[in-house]
FIMAR-134960 format. One record per residue: residue in one letter; x, y, z of N, C-alpha, C in turn. Coordinates in steps of 0.001 Angstrom, whole numbers, plus 500000, padded with zeros to 6 digits. Layout:
BEGIN
AXYZXYZXYZ...
***
This chain:
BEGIN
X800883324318428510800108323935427352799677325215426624X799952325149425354799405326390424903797869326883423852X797702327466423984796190327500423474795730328127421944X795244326780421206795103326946419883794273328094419696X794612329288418882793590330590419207792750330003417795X793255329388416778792745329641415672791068328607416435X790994327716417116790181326634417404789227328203418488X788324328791418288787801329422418981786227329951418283X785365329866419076784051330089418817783525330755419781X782580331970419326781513332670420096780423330675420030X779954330995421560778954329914422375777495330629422116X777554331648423163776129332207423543776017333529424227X775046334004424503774710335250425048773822335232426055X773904335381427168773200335073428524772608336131429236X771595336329430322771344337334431007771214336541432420X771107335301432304771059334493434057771622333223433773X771779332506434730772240331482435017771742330345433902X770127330525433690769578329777432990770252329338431352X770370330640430789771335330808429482772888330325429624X773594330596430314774755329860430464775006328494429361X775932328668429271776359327288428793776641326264429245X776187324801429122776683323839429727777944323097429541X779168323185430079780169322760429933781355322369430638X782439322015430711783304321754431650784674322379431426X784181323753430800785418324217429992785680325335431189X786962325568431667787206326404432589786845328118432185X786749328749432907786250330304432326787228331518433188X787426332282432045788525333496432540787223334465432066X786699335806433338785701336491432880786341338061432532X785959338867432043786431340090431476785465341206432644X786061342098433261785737342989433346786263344163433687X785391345526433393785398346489433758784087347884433054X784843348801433231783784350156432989783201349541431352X782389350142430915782066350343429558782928351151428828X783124350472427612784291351197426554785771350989426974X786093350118427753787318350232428567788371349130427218X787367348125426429788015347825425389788315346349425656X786995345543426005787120344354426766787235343635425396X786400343423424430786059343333423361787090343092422280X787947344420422139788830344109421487790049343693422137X790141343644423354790985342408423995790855340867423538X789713340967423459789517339577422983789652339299421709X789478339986420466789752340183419408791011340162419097X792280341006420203793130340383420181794097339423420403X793431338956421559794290337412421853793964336462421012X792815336767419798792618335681419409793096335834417532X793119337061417428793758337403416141792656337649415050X791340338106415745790930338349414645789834339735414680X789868340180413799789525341606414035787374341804414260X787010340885414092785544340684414644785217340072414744X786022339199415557785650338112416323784298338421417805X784785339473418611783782340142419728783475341418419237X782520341482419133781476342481418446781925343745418913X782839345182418989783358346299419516782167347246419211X782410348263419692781408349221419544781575350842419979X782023351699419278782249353211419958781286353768420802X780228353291421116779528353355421943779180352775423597X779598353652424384779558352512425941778519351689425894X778307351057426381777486350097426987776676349616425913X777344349037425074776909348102423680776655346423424320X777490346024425413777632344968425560776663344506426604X775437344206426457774368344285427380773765342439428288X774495341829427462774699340305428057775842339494428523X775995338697429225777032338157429143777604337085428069X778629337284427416778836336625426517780289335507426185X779728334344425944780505333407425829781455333181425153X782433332783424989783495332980423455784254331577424096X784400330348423086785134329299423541786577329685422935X787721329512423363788935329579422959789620328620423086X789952327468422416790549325919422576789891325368423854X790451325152424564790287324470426075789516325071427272X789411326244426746788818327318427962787518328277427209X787341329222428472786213329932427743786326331248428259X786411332385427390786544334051428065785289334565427977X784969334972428956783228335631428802783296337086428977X782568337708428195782784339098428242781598339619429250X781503340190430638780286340984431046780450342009430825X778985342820430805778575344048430395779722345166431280X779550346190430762780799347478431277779980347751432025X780417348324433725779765349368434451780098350615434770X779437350840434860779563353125435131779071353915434386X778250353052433211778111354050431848776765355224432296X776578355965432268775693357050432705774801356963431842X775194356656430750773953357508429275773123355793428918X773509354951429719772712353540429339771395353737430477X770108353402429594768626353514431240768952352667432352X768793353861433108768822353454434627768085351790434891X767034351796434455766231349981434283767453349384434105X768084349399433005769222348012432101770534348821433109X770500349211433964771792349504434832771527348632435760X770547348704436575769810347901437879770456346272437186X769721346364435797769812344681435707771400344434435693X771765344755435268773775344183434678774343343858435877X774024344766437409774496344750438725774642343384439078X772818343105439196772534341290439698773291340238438647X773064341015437020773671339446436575775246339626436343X776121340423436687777511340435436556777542339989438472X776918340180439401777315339514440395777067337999440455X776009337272440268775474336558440201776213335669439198X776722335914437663777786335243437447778951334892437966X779540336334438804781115336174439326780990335173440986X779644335761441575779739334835442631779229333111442535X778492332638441334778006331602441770778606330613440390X778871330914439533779657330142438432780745329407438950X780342328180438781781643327420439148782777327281438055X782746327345437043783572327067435969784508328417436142X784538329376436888784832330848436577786469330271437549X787737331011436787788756330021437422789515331887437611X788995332404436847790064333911437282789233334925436303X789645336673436446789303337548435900790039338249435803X790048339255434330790710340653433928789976340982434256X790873342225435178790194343585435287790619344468434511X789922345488433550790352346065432229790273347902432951X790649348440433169790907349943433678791426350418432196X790659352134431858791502352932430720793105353186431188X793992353351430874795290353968431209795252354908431035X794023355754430468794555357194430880793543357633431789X792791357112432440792138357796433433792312357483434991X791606358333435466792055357576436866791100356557437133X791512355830437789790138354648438193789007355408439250X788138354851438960786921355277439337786082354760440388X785745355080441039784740354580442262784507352990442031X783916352556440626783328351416440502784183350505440109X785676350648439782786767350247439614787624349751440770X787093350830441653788018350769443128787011349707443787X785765349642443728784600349007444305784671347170443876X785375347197442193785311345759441508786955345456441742X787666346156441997788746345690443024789346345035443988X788284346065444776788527345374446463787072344392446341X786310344548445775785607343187445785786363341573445129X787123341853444326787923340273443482788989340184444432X789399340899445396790268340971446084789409340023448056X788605340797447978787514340388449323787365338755448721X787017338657448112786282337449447191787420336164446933X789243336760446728789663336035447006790081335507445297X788973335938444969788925335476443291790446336022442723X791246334790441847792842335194441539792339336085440281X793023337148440011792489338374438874793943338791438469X794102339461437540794821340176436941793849341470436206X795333342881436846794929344400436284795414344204435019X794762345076434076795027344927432655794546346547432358X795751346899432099795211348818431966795459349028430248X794630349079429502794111349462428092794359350507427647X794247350359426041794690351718425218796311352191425835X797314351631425814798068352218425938798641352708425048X798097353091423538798934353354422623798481354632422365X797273354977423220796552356314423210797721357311424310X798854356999424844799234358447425633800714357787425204X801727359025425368803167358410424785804062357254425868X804872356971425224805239356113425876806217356334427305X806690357613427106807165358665428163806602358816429403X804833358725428845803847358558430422803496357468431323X803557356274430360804055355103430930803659355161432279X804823355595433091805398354696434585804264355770435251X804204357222434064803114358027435577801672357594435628X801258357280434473799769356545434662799760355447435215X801077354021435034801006353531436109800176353617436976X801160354480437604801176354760439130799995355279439605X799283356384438919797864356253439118796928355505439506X796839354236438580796055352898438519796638352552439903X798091352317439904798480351284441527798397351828442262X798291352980442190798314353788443774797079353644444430X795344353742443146794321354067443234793936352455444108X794365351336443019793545349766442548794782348856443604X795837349718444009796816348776444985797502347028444555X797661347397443077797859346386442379798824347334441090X799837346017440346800329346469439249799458345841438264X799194347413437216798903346807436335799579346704435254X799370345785434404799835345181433066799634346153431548X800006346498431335799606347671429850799920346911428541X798929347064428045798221346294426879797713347324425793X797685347302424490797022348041423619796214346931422597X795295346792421938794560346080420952795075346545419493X795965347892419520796030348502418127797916348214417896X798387347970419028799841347782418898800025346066419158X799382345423420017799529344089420549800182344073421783X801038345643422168801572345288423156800652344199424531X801443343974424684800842342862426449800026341561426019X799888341635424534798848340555424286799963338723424765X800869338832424815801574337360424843801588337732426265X802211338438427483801608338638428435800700337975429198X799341338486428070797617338600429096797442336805428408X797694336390427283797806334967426829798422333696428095X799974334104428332800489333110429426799926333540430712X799363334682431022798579334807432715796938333729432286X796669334105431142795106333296431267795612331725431090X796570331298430257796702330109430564796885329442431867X798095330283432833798203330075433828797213329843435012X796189330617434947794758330748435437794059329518435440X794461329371433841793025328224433576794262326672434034X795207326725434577795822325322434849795707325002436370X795000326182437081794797326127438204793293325325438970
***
């Protein structure tokens, strides 16, 4: 079944369980570091250029946020690792990005969004082997690939899989590459 992008609406903006939305719409959740480009992932599967609010600034995305897309729902949580966001609003994002991923029932799979040009990072390797412990079905999704040539490709790869023990998928928001890709894995997700 394929999924009407044009039929898509931002829902809501949450910090607990309480805010959530009430619904029966299955949920694919977004994560990774801050700035990693969750945002305009979503902007691009759905075709429109501010649709999820982007921001050159890490850790802009400070709630969890709802976005209905036909039949389903992609929620964006806040980025972790960002250093320069207060230590206070770091503490909080911990409990409510766990607290969504462990107790949401509607939650049917997750991107994990890694830069492609960096190496993955402690908290990358940490939200890894946790969706992995957890059992939770995920897909790697390694970003910005239009930022290093296409020559480097297979070696950044290998970075990410060697680090995250998974292949990841390379995607750009400014080329489209991977976007039909990351489209038939979330459908696939949400038929499960």
């Amino acid at each position: 079944m394929s999924l009407n992008l044009h039929n898509s609406e931002f829902l809501t903006s949450a910090v607990n369980a309480q805010g959530y939305p009430e619904h029966e719409l299955k949920e694919i959740a977004l994560v990774g570091r801050s700035n990693v480009g969750k945002s305009s992932l979503i902007n691009t599967l759905v075709n429109r250029k501010k649709f999820a609010r982007t921001s050159n600034q890490p850790g802009r995305t400070q709630t969890i946020n709802f976005y209905r897309v036909d039949y389903l729902c992609i929620v964006d949580l806040p980025g972790y690792g960002f250093a320069k966001v207060p230590v206070d609003i770091r503490h909080q994002w911990r409990p409510m990005i766990e607290n969504y991923l462990l107790e949401r029932p509607n939650l049917v799979g997750v991107l994990h969004l890694v830069d492609v040009r960096h190496k993955p990072t402690a908290d990358d390797v940490l939200m890894s082997n946790w969706l992995k412990e957890m059992g939770m079905p995920h897909i790697l999704v390694a970003t910005k690939v239009d930022k290093i040539s296409r020559g480097q490709y297979q070696r950044h790869a290998k970075v990410i899989r060697d680090a995250l023990q998974a292949e990841p998928l390379l995607f750009s928001a400014e080329t489209r590459q991977g976007r039909d890709e990351i489209l038939a894995l979330i459908r696939h997700l949400s038929q499960n």
